[in-house]
C-alpha positions in Angstrom: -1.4 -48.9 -210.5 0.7 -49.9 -213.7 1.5 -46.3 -215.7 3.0 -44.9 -218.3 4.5 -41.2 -218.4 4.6 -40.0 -222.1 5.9 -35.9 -221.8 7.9 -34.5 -223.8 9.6 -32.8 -221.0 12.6 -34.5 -219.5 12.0 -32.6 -215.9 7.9 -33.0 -216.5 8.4 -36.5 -216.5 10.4 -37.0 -213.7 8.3 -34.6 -211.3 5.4 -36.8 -212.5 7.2 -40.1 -212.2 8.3 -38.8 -208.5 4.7 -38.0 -207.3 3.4 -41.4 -209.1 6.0 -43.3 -207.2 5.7 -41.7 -203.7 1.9 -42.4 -204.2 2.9 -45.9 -204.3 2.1 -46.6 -208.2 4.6 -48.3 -210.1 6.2 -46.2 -213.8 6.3 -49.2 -215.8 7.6 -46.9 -218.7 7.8 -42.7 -220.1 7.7 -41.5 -223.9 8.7 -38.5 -225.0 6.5 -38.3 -228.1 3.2 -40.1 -229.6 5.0 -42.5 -231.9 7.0 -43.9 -229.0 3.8 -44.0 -226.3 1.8 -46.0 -229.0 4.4 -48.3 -229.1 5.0 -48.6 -225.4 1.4 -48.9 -224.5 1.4 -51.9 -226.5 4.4 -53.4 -225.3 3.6 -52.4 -221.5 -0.1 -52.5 -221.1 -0.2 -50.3 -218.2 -3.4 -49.5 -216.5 -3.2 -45.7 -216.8 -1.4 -43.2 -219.4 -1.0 -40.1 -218.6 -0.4 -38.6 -222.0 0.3 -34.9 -222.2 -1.3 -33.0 -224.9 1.1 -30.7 -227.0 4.1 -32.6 -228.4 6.3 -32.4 -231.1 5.1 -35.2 -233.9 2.2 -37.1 -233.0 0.7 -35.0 -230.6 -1.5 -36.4 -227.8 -4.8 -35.8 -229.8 -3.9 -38.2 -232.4 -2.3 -40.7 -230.4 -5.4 -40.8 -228.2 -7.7 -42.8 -230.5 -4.9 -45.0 -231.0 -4.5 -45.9 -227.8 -8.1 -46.3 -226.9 -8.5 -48.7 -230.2 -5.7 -51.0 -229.1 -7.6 -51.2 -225.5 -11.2 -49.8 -225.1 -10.6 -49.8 -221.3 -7.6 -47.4 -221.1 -7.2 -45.1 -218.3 -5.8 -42.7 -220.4 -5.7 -38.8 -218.6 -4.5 -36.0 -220.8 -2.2 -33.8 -219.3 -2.2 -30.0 -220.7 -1.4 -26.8 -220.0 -4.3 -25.5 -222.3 -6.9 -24.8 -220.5 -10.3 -24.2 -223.2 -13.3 -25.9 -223.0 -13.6 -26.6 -226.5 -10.1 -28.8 -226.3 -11.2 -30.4 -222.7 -14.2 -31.4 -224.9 -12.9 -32.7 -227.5 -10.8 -34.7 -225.6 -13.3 -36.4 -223.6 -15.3 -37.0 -226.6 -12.2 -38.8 -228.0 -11.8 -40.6 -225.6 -9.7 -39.2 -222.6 -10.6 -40.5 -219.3 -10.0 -37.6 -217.6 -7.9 -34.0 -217.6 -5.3 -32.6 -215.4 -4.3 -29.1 -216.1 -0.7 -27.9 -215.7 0.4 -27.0 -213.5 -1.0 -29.3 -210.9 -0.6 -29.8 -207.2 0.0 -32.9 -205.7 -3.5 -33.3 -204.2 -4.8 -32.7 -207.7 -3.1 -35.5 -209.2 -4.2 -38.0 -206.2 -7.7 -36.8 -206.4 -7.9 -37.7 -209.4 -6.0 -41.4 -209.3 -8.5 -42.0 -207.2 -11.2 -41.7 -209.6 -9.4 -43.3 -212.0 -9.0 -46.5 -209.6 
């Protein structure tokens, strides 16, 4: 699977781009904020975004609808380390494919590839 990475954590990134790629997906692209995910999801159309949650700017919330408008059928899984039932609904009800909590385990993040596929 086609993804894009957007964390605004230099090292969250690459641990995340190192499981995706020994899982045999392909990083087709990673932002660092909303601003530059929206624009790379347009640019890259990948088939899943894993777009973490708290960020400086645009956080994940706001660029979620953004995302889903430019392509309805977005795989898009929010990635957080906030773990509240009211936020994991909102999410979903905006939009969010799925959520993986921080920190994750490496079977965690496959599982739920798999469901995205």
């Amino acid at each position: 699977m086609k993804v894009l990475v957007v964390d605004d954590n230099v090292m969250t990134r690459s641990m995340i781009k190192d499981l995706l790629t020994e899982m045999g997906h392909i990083v087709v692209g990673e932002a660092g904020d909303g601003d530059e995910a929206a624009k790379l999801f347009k640019e890259l159309k990948p088939e899943l975004v894993l777009l973490d949650l708290i960020m400086p700017g645009r956080n994940g919330l706001d660029v979620l609808p953004e995302l889903r408008a430019a392509d309805p059928a977005a795989k898009i899984v929010m990635v957080t380390a906030v773990q509240q039932d009211t936020i994991s609904k909102e999410l979903l009800e905006k939009g969010a494919s799925g959520i993986l909590h921080k920190p994750f385990m490496y079977d965690e993040l496959e599982a739920l590839l798999k469901q995205m596929a």
